[in-house]
C-alpha positions as semicolon CSV with decimal commas, in nm:
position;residue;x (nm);y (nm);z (nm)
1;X;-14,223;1,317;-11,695
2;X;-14,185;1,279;-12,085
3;X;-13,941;1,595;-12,063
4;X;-13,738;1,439;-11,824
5;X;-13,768;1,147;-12,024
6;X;-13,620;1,277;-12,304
7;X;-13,367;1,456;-12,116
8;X;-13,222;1,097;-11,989
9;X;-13,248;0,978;-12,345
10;X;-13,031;1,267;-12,461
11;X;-12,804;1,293;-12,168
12;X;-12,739;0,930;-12,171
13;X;-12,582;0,930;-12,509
14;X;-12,397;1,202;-12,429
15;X;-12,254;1,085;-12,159
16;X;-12,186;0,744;-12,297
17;X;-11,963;0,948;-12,585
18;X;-11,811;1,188;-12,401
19;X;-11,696;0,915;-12,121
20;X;-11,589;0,653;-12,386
21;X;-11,816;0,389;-12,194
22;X;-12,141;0,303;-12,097
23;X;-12,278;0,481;-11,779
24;X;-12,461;0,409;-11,504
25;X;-12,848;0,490;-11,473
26;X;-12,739;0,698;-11,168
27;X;-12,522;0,906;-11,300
28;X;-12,775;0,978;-11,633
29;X;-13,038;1,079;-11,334
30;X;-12,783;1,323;-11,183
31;X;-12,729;1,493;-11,527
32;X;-13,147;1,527;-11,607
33;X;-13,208;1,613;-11,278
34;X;-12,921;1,904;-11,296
35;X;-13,078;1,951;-11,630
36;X;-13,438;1,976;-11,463
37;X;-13,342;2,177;-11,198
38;X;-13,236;2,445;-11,509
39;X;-13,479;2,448;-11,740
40;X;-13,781;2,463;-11,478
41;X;-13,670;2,800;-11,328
42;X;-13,866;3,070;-11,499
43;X;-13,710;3,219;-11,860
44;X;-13,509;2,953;-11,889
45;X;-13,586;2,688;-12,225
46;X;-13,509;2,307;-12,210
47;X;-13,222;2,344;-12,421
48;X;-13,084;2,579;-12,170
49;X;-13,116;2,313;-11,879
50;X;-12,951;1,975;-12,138
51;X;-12,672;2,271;-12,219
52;X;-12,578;2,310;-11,869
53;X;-12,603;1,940;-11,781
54;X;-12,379;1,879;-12,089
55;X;-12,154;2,115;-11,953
56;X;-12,123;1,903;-11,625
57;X;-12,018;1,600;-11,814
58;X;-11,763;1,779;-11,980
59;X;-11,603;1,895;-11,676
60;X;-11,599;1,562;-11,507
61;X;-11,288;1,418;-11,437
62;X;-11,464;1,117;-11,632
63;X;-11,423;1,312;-11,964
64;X;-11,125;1,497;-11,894
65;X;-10,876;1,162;-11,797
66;X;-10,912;0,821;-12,000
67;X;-11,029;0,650;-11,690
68;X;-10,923;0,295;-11,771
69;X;-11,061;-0,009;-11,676
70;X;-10,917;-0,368;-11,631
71;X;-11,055;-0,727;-11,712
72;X;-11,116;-0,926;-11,406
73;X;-10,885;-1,234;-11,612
74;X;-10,531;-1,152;-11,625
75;X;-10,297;-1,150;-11,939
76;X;-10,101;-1,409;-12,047
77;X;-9,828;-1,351;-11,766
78;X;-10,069;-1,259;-11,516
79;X;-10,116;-0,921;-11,568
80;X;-10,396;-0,772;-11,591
81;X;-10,565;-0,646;-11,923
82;X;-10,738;-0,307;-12,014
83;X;-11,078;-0,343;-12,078
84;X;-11,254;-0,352;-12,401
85;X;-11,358;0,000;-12,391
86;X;-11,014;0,122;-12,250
87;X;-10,870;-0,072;-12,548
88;X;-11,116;0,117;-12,773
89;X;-11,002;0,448;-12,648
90;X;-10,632;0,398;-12,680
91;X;-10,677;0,255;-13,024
92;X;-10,873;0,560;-13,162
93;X;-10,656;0,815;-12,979
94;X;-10,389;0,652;-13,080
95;X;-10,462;0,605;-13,509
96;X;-10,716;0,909;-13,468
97;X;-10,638;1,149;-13,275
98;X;-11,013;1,131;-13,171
99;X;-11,286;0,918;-13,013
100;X;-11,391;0,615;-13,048
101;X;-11,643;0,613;-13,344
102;X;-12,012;0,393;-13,288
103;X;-11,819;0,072;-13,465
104;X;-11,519;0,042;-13,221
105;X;-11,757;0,138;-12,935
106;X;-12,077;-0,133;-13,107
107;X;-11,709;-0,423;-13,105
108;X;-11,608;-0,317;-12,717
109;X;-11,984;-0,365;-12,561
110;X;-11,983;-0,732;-12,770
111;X;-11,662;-0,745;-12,581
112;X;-11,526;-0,874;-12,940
113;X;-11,279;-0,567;-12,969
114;X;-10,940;-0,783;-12,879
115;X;-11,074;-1,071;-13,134
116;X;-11,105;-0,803;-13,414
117;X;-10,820;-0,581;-13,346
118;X;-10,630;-0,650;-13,682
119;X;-10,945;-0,607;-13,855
120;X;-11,060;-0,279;-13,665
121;X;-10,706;-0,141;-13,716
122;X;-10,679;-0,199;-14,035
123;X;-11,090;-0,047;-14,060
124;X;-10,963;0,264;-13,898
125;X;-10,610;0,320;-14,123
126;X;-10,836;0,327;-14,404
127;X;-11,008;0,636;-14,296
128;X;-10,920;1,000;-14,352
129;X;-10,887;1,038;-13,981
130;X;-10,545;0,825;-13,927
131;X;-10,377;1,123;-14,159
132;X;-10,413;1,346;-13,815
133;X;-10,204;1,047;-13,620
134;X;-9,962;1,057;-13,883
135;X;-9,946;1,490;-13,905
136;X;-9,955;1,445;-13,502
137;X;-9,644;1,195;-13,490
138;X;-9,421;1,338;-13,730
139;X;-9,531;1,712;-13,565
140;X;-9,404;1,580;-13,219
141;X;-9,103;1,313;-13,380
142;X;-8,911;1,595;-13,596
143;X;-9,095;1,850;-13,481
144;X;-9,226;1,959;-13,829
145;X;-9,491;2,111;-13,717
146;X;-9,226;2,441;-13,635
147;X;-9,093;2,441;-13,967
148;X;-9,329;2,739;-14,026
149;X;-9,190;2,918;-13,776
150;X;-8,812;2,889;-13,861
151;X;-8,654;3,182;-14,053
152;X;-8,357;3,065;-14,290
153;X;-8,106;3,289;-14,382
154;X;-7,976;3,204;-14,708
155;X;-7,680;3,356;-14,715
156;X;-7,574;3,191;-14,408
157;X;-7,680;2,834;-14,535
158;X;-7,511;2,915;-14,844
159;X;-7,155;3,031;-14,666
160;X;-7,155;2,712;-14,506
161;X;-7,128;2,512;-14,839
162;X;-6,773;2,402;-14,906
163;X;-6,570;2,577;-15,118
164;X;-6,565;2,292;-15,418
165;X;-6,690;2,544;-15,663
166;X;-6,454;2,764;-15,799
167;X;-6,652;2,942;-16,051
168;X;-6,935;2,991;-15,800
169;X;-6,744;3,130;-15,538
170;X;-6,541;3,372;-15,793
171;X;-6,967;3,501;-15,857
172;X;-7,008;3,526;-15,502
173;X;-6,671;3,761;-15,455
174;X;-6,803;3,943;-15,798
175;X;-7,148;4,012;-15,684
């Protein structure tokens, strides 16, 4: 009982991370009972058993899509608004690349993230972490992230430049 106990305890923090929400007491029960059902078999350690179970969550279509959410109240034209937790995730995604971090996910279950969101963005284009939005942007916008990639030819840049050089281009004919 205290193992699968502590199982839950892990497995429900995991899950709550890895789905960008909190999640429901039967789905935590699922993943220590898959965990359980692991670790009890003979050779096999604990770890092995909240491994595989970790592996489940991460293969759930819960992890793998932002499953979004919307508020029962509708928007100011009627239409209806993403949830605080969906809001959370496109935020960090968005300025992060990443996750939500424990203070946007702390603002979403006070259901205070829409109230804050000028203070939380400007929280989260403080840290180190908004650099990867703007390497990821700029990488997909002007696609510098093939600049490596590109050989230049000199001499063919350089016999496109106008002739306006006289001196130069008697060099170039010398050499």
């Amino acid at each position: 009982r205290a193992r699968r106990a502590y199982a839950r305890e892990i497995l429900g923090d995991f899950a709550r991370k890895a789905f960008r929400r909190p999640v429901d007491g039967k789905t935590v029960n699922r993943l220590a009972a898959l965990a359980e059902q692991v670790y009890s078999q003979p050779g096999k350690t604990f770890e092995s058993g909240i491994g595989q179970a970790m592996a489940a969550a991460l293969a759930s279509p819960r992890f793998l899509f932002r499953e979004e959410a919307a508020e029962r109240k509708g928007g100011e034209r009627g239409y209806p608004l993403v949830d605080d937790y969906s809001l959370a995730s496109r935020l960090s995604y968005f300025l992060w690349s990443s996750m939500p971090d424990e203070e946007l996910m702390r603002v979403a279950a006070e259901g205070r993230l829409r109230r804050n969101l000028p203070a939380q963005m400007q929280r989260m284009l403080k840290d180190k972490r908004s650099m990867d939005f703007i390497r990821n942007f700029t990488g997909q916008w002007l696609r510098a992230r093939d600049i490596d990639g590109v050989d230049i030819d000199d001499r063919t840049v350089l016999a496109r430049e106008p002739d306006g050089d006289s001196e130069r281009e008697r060099l170039r004919r010398r050499y």
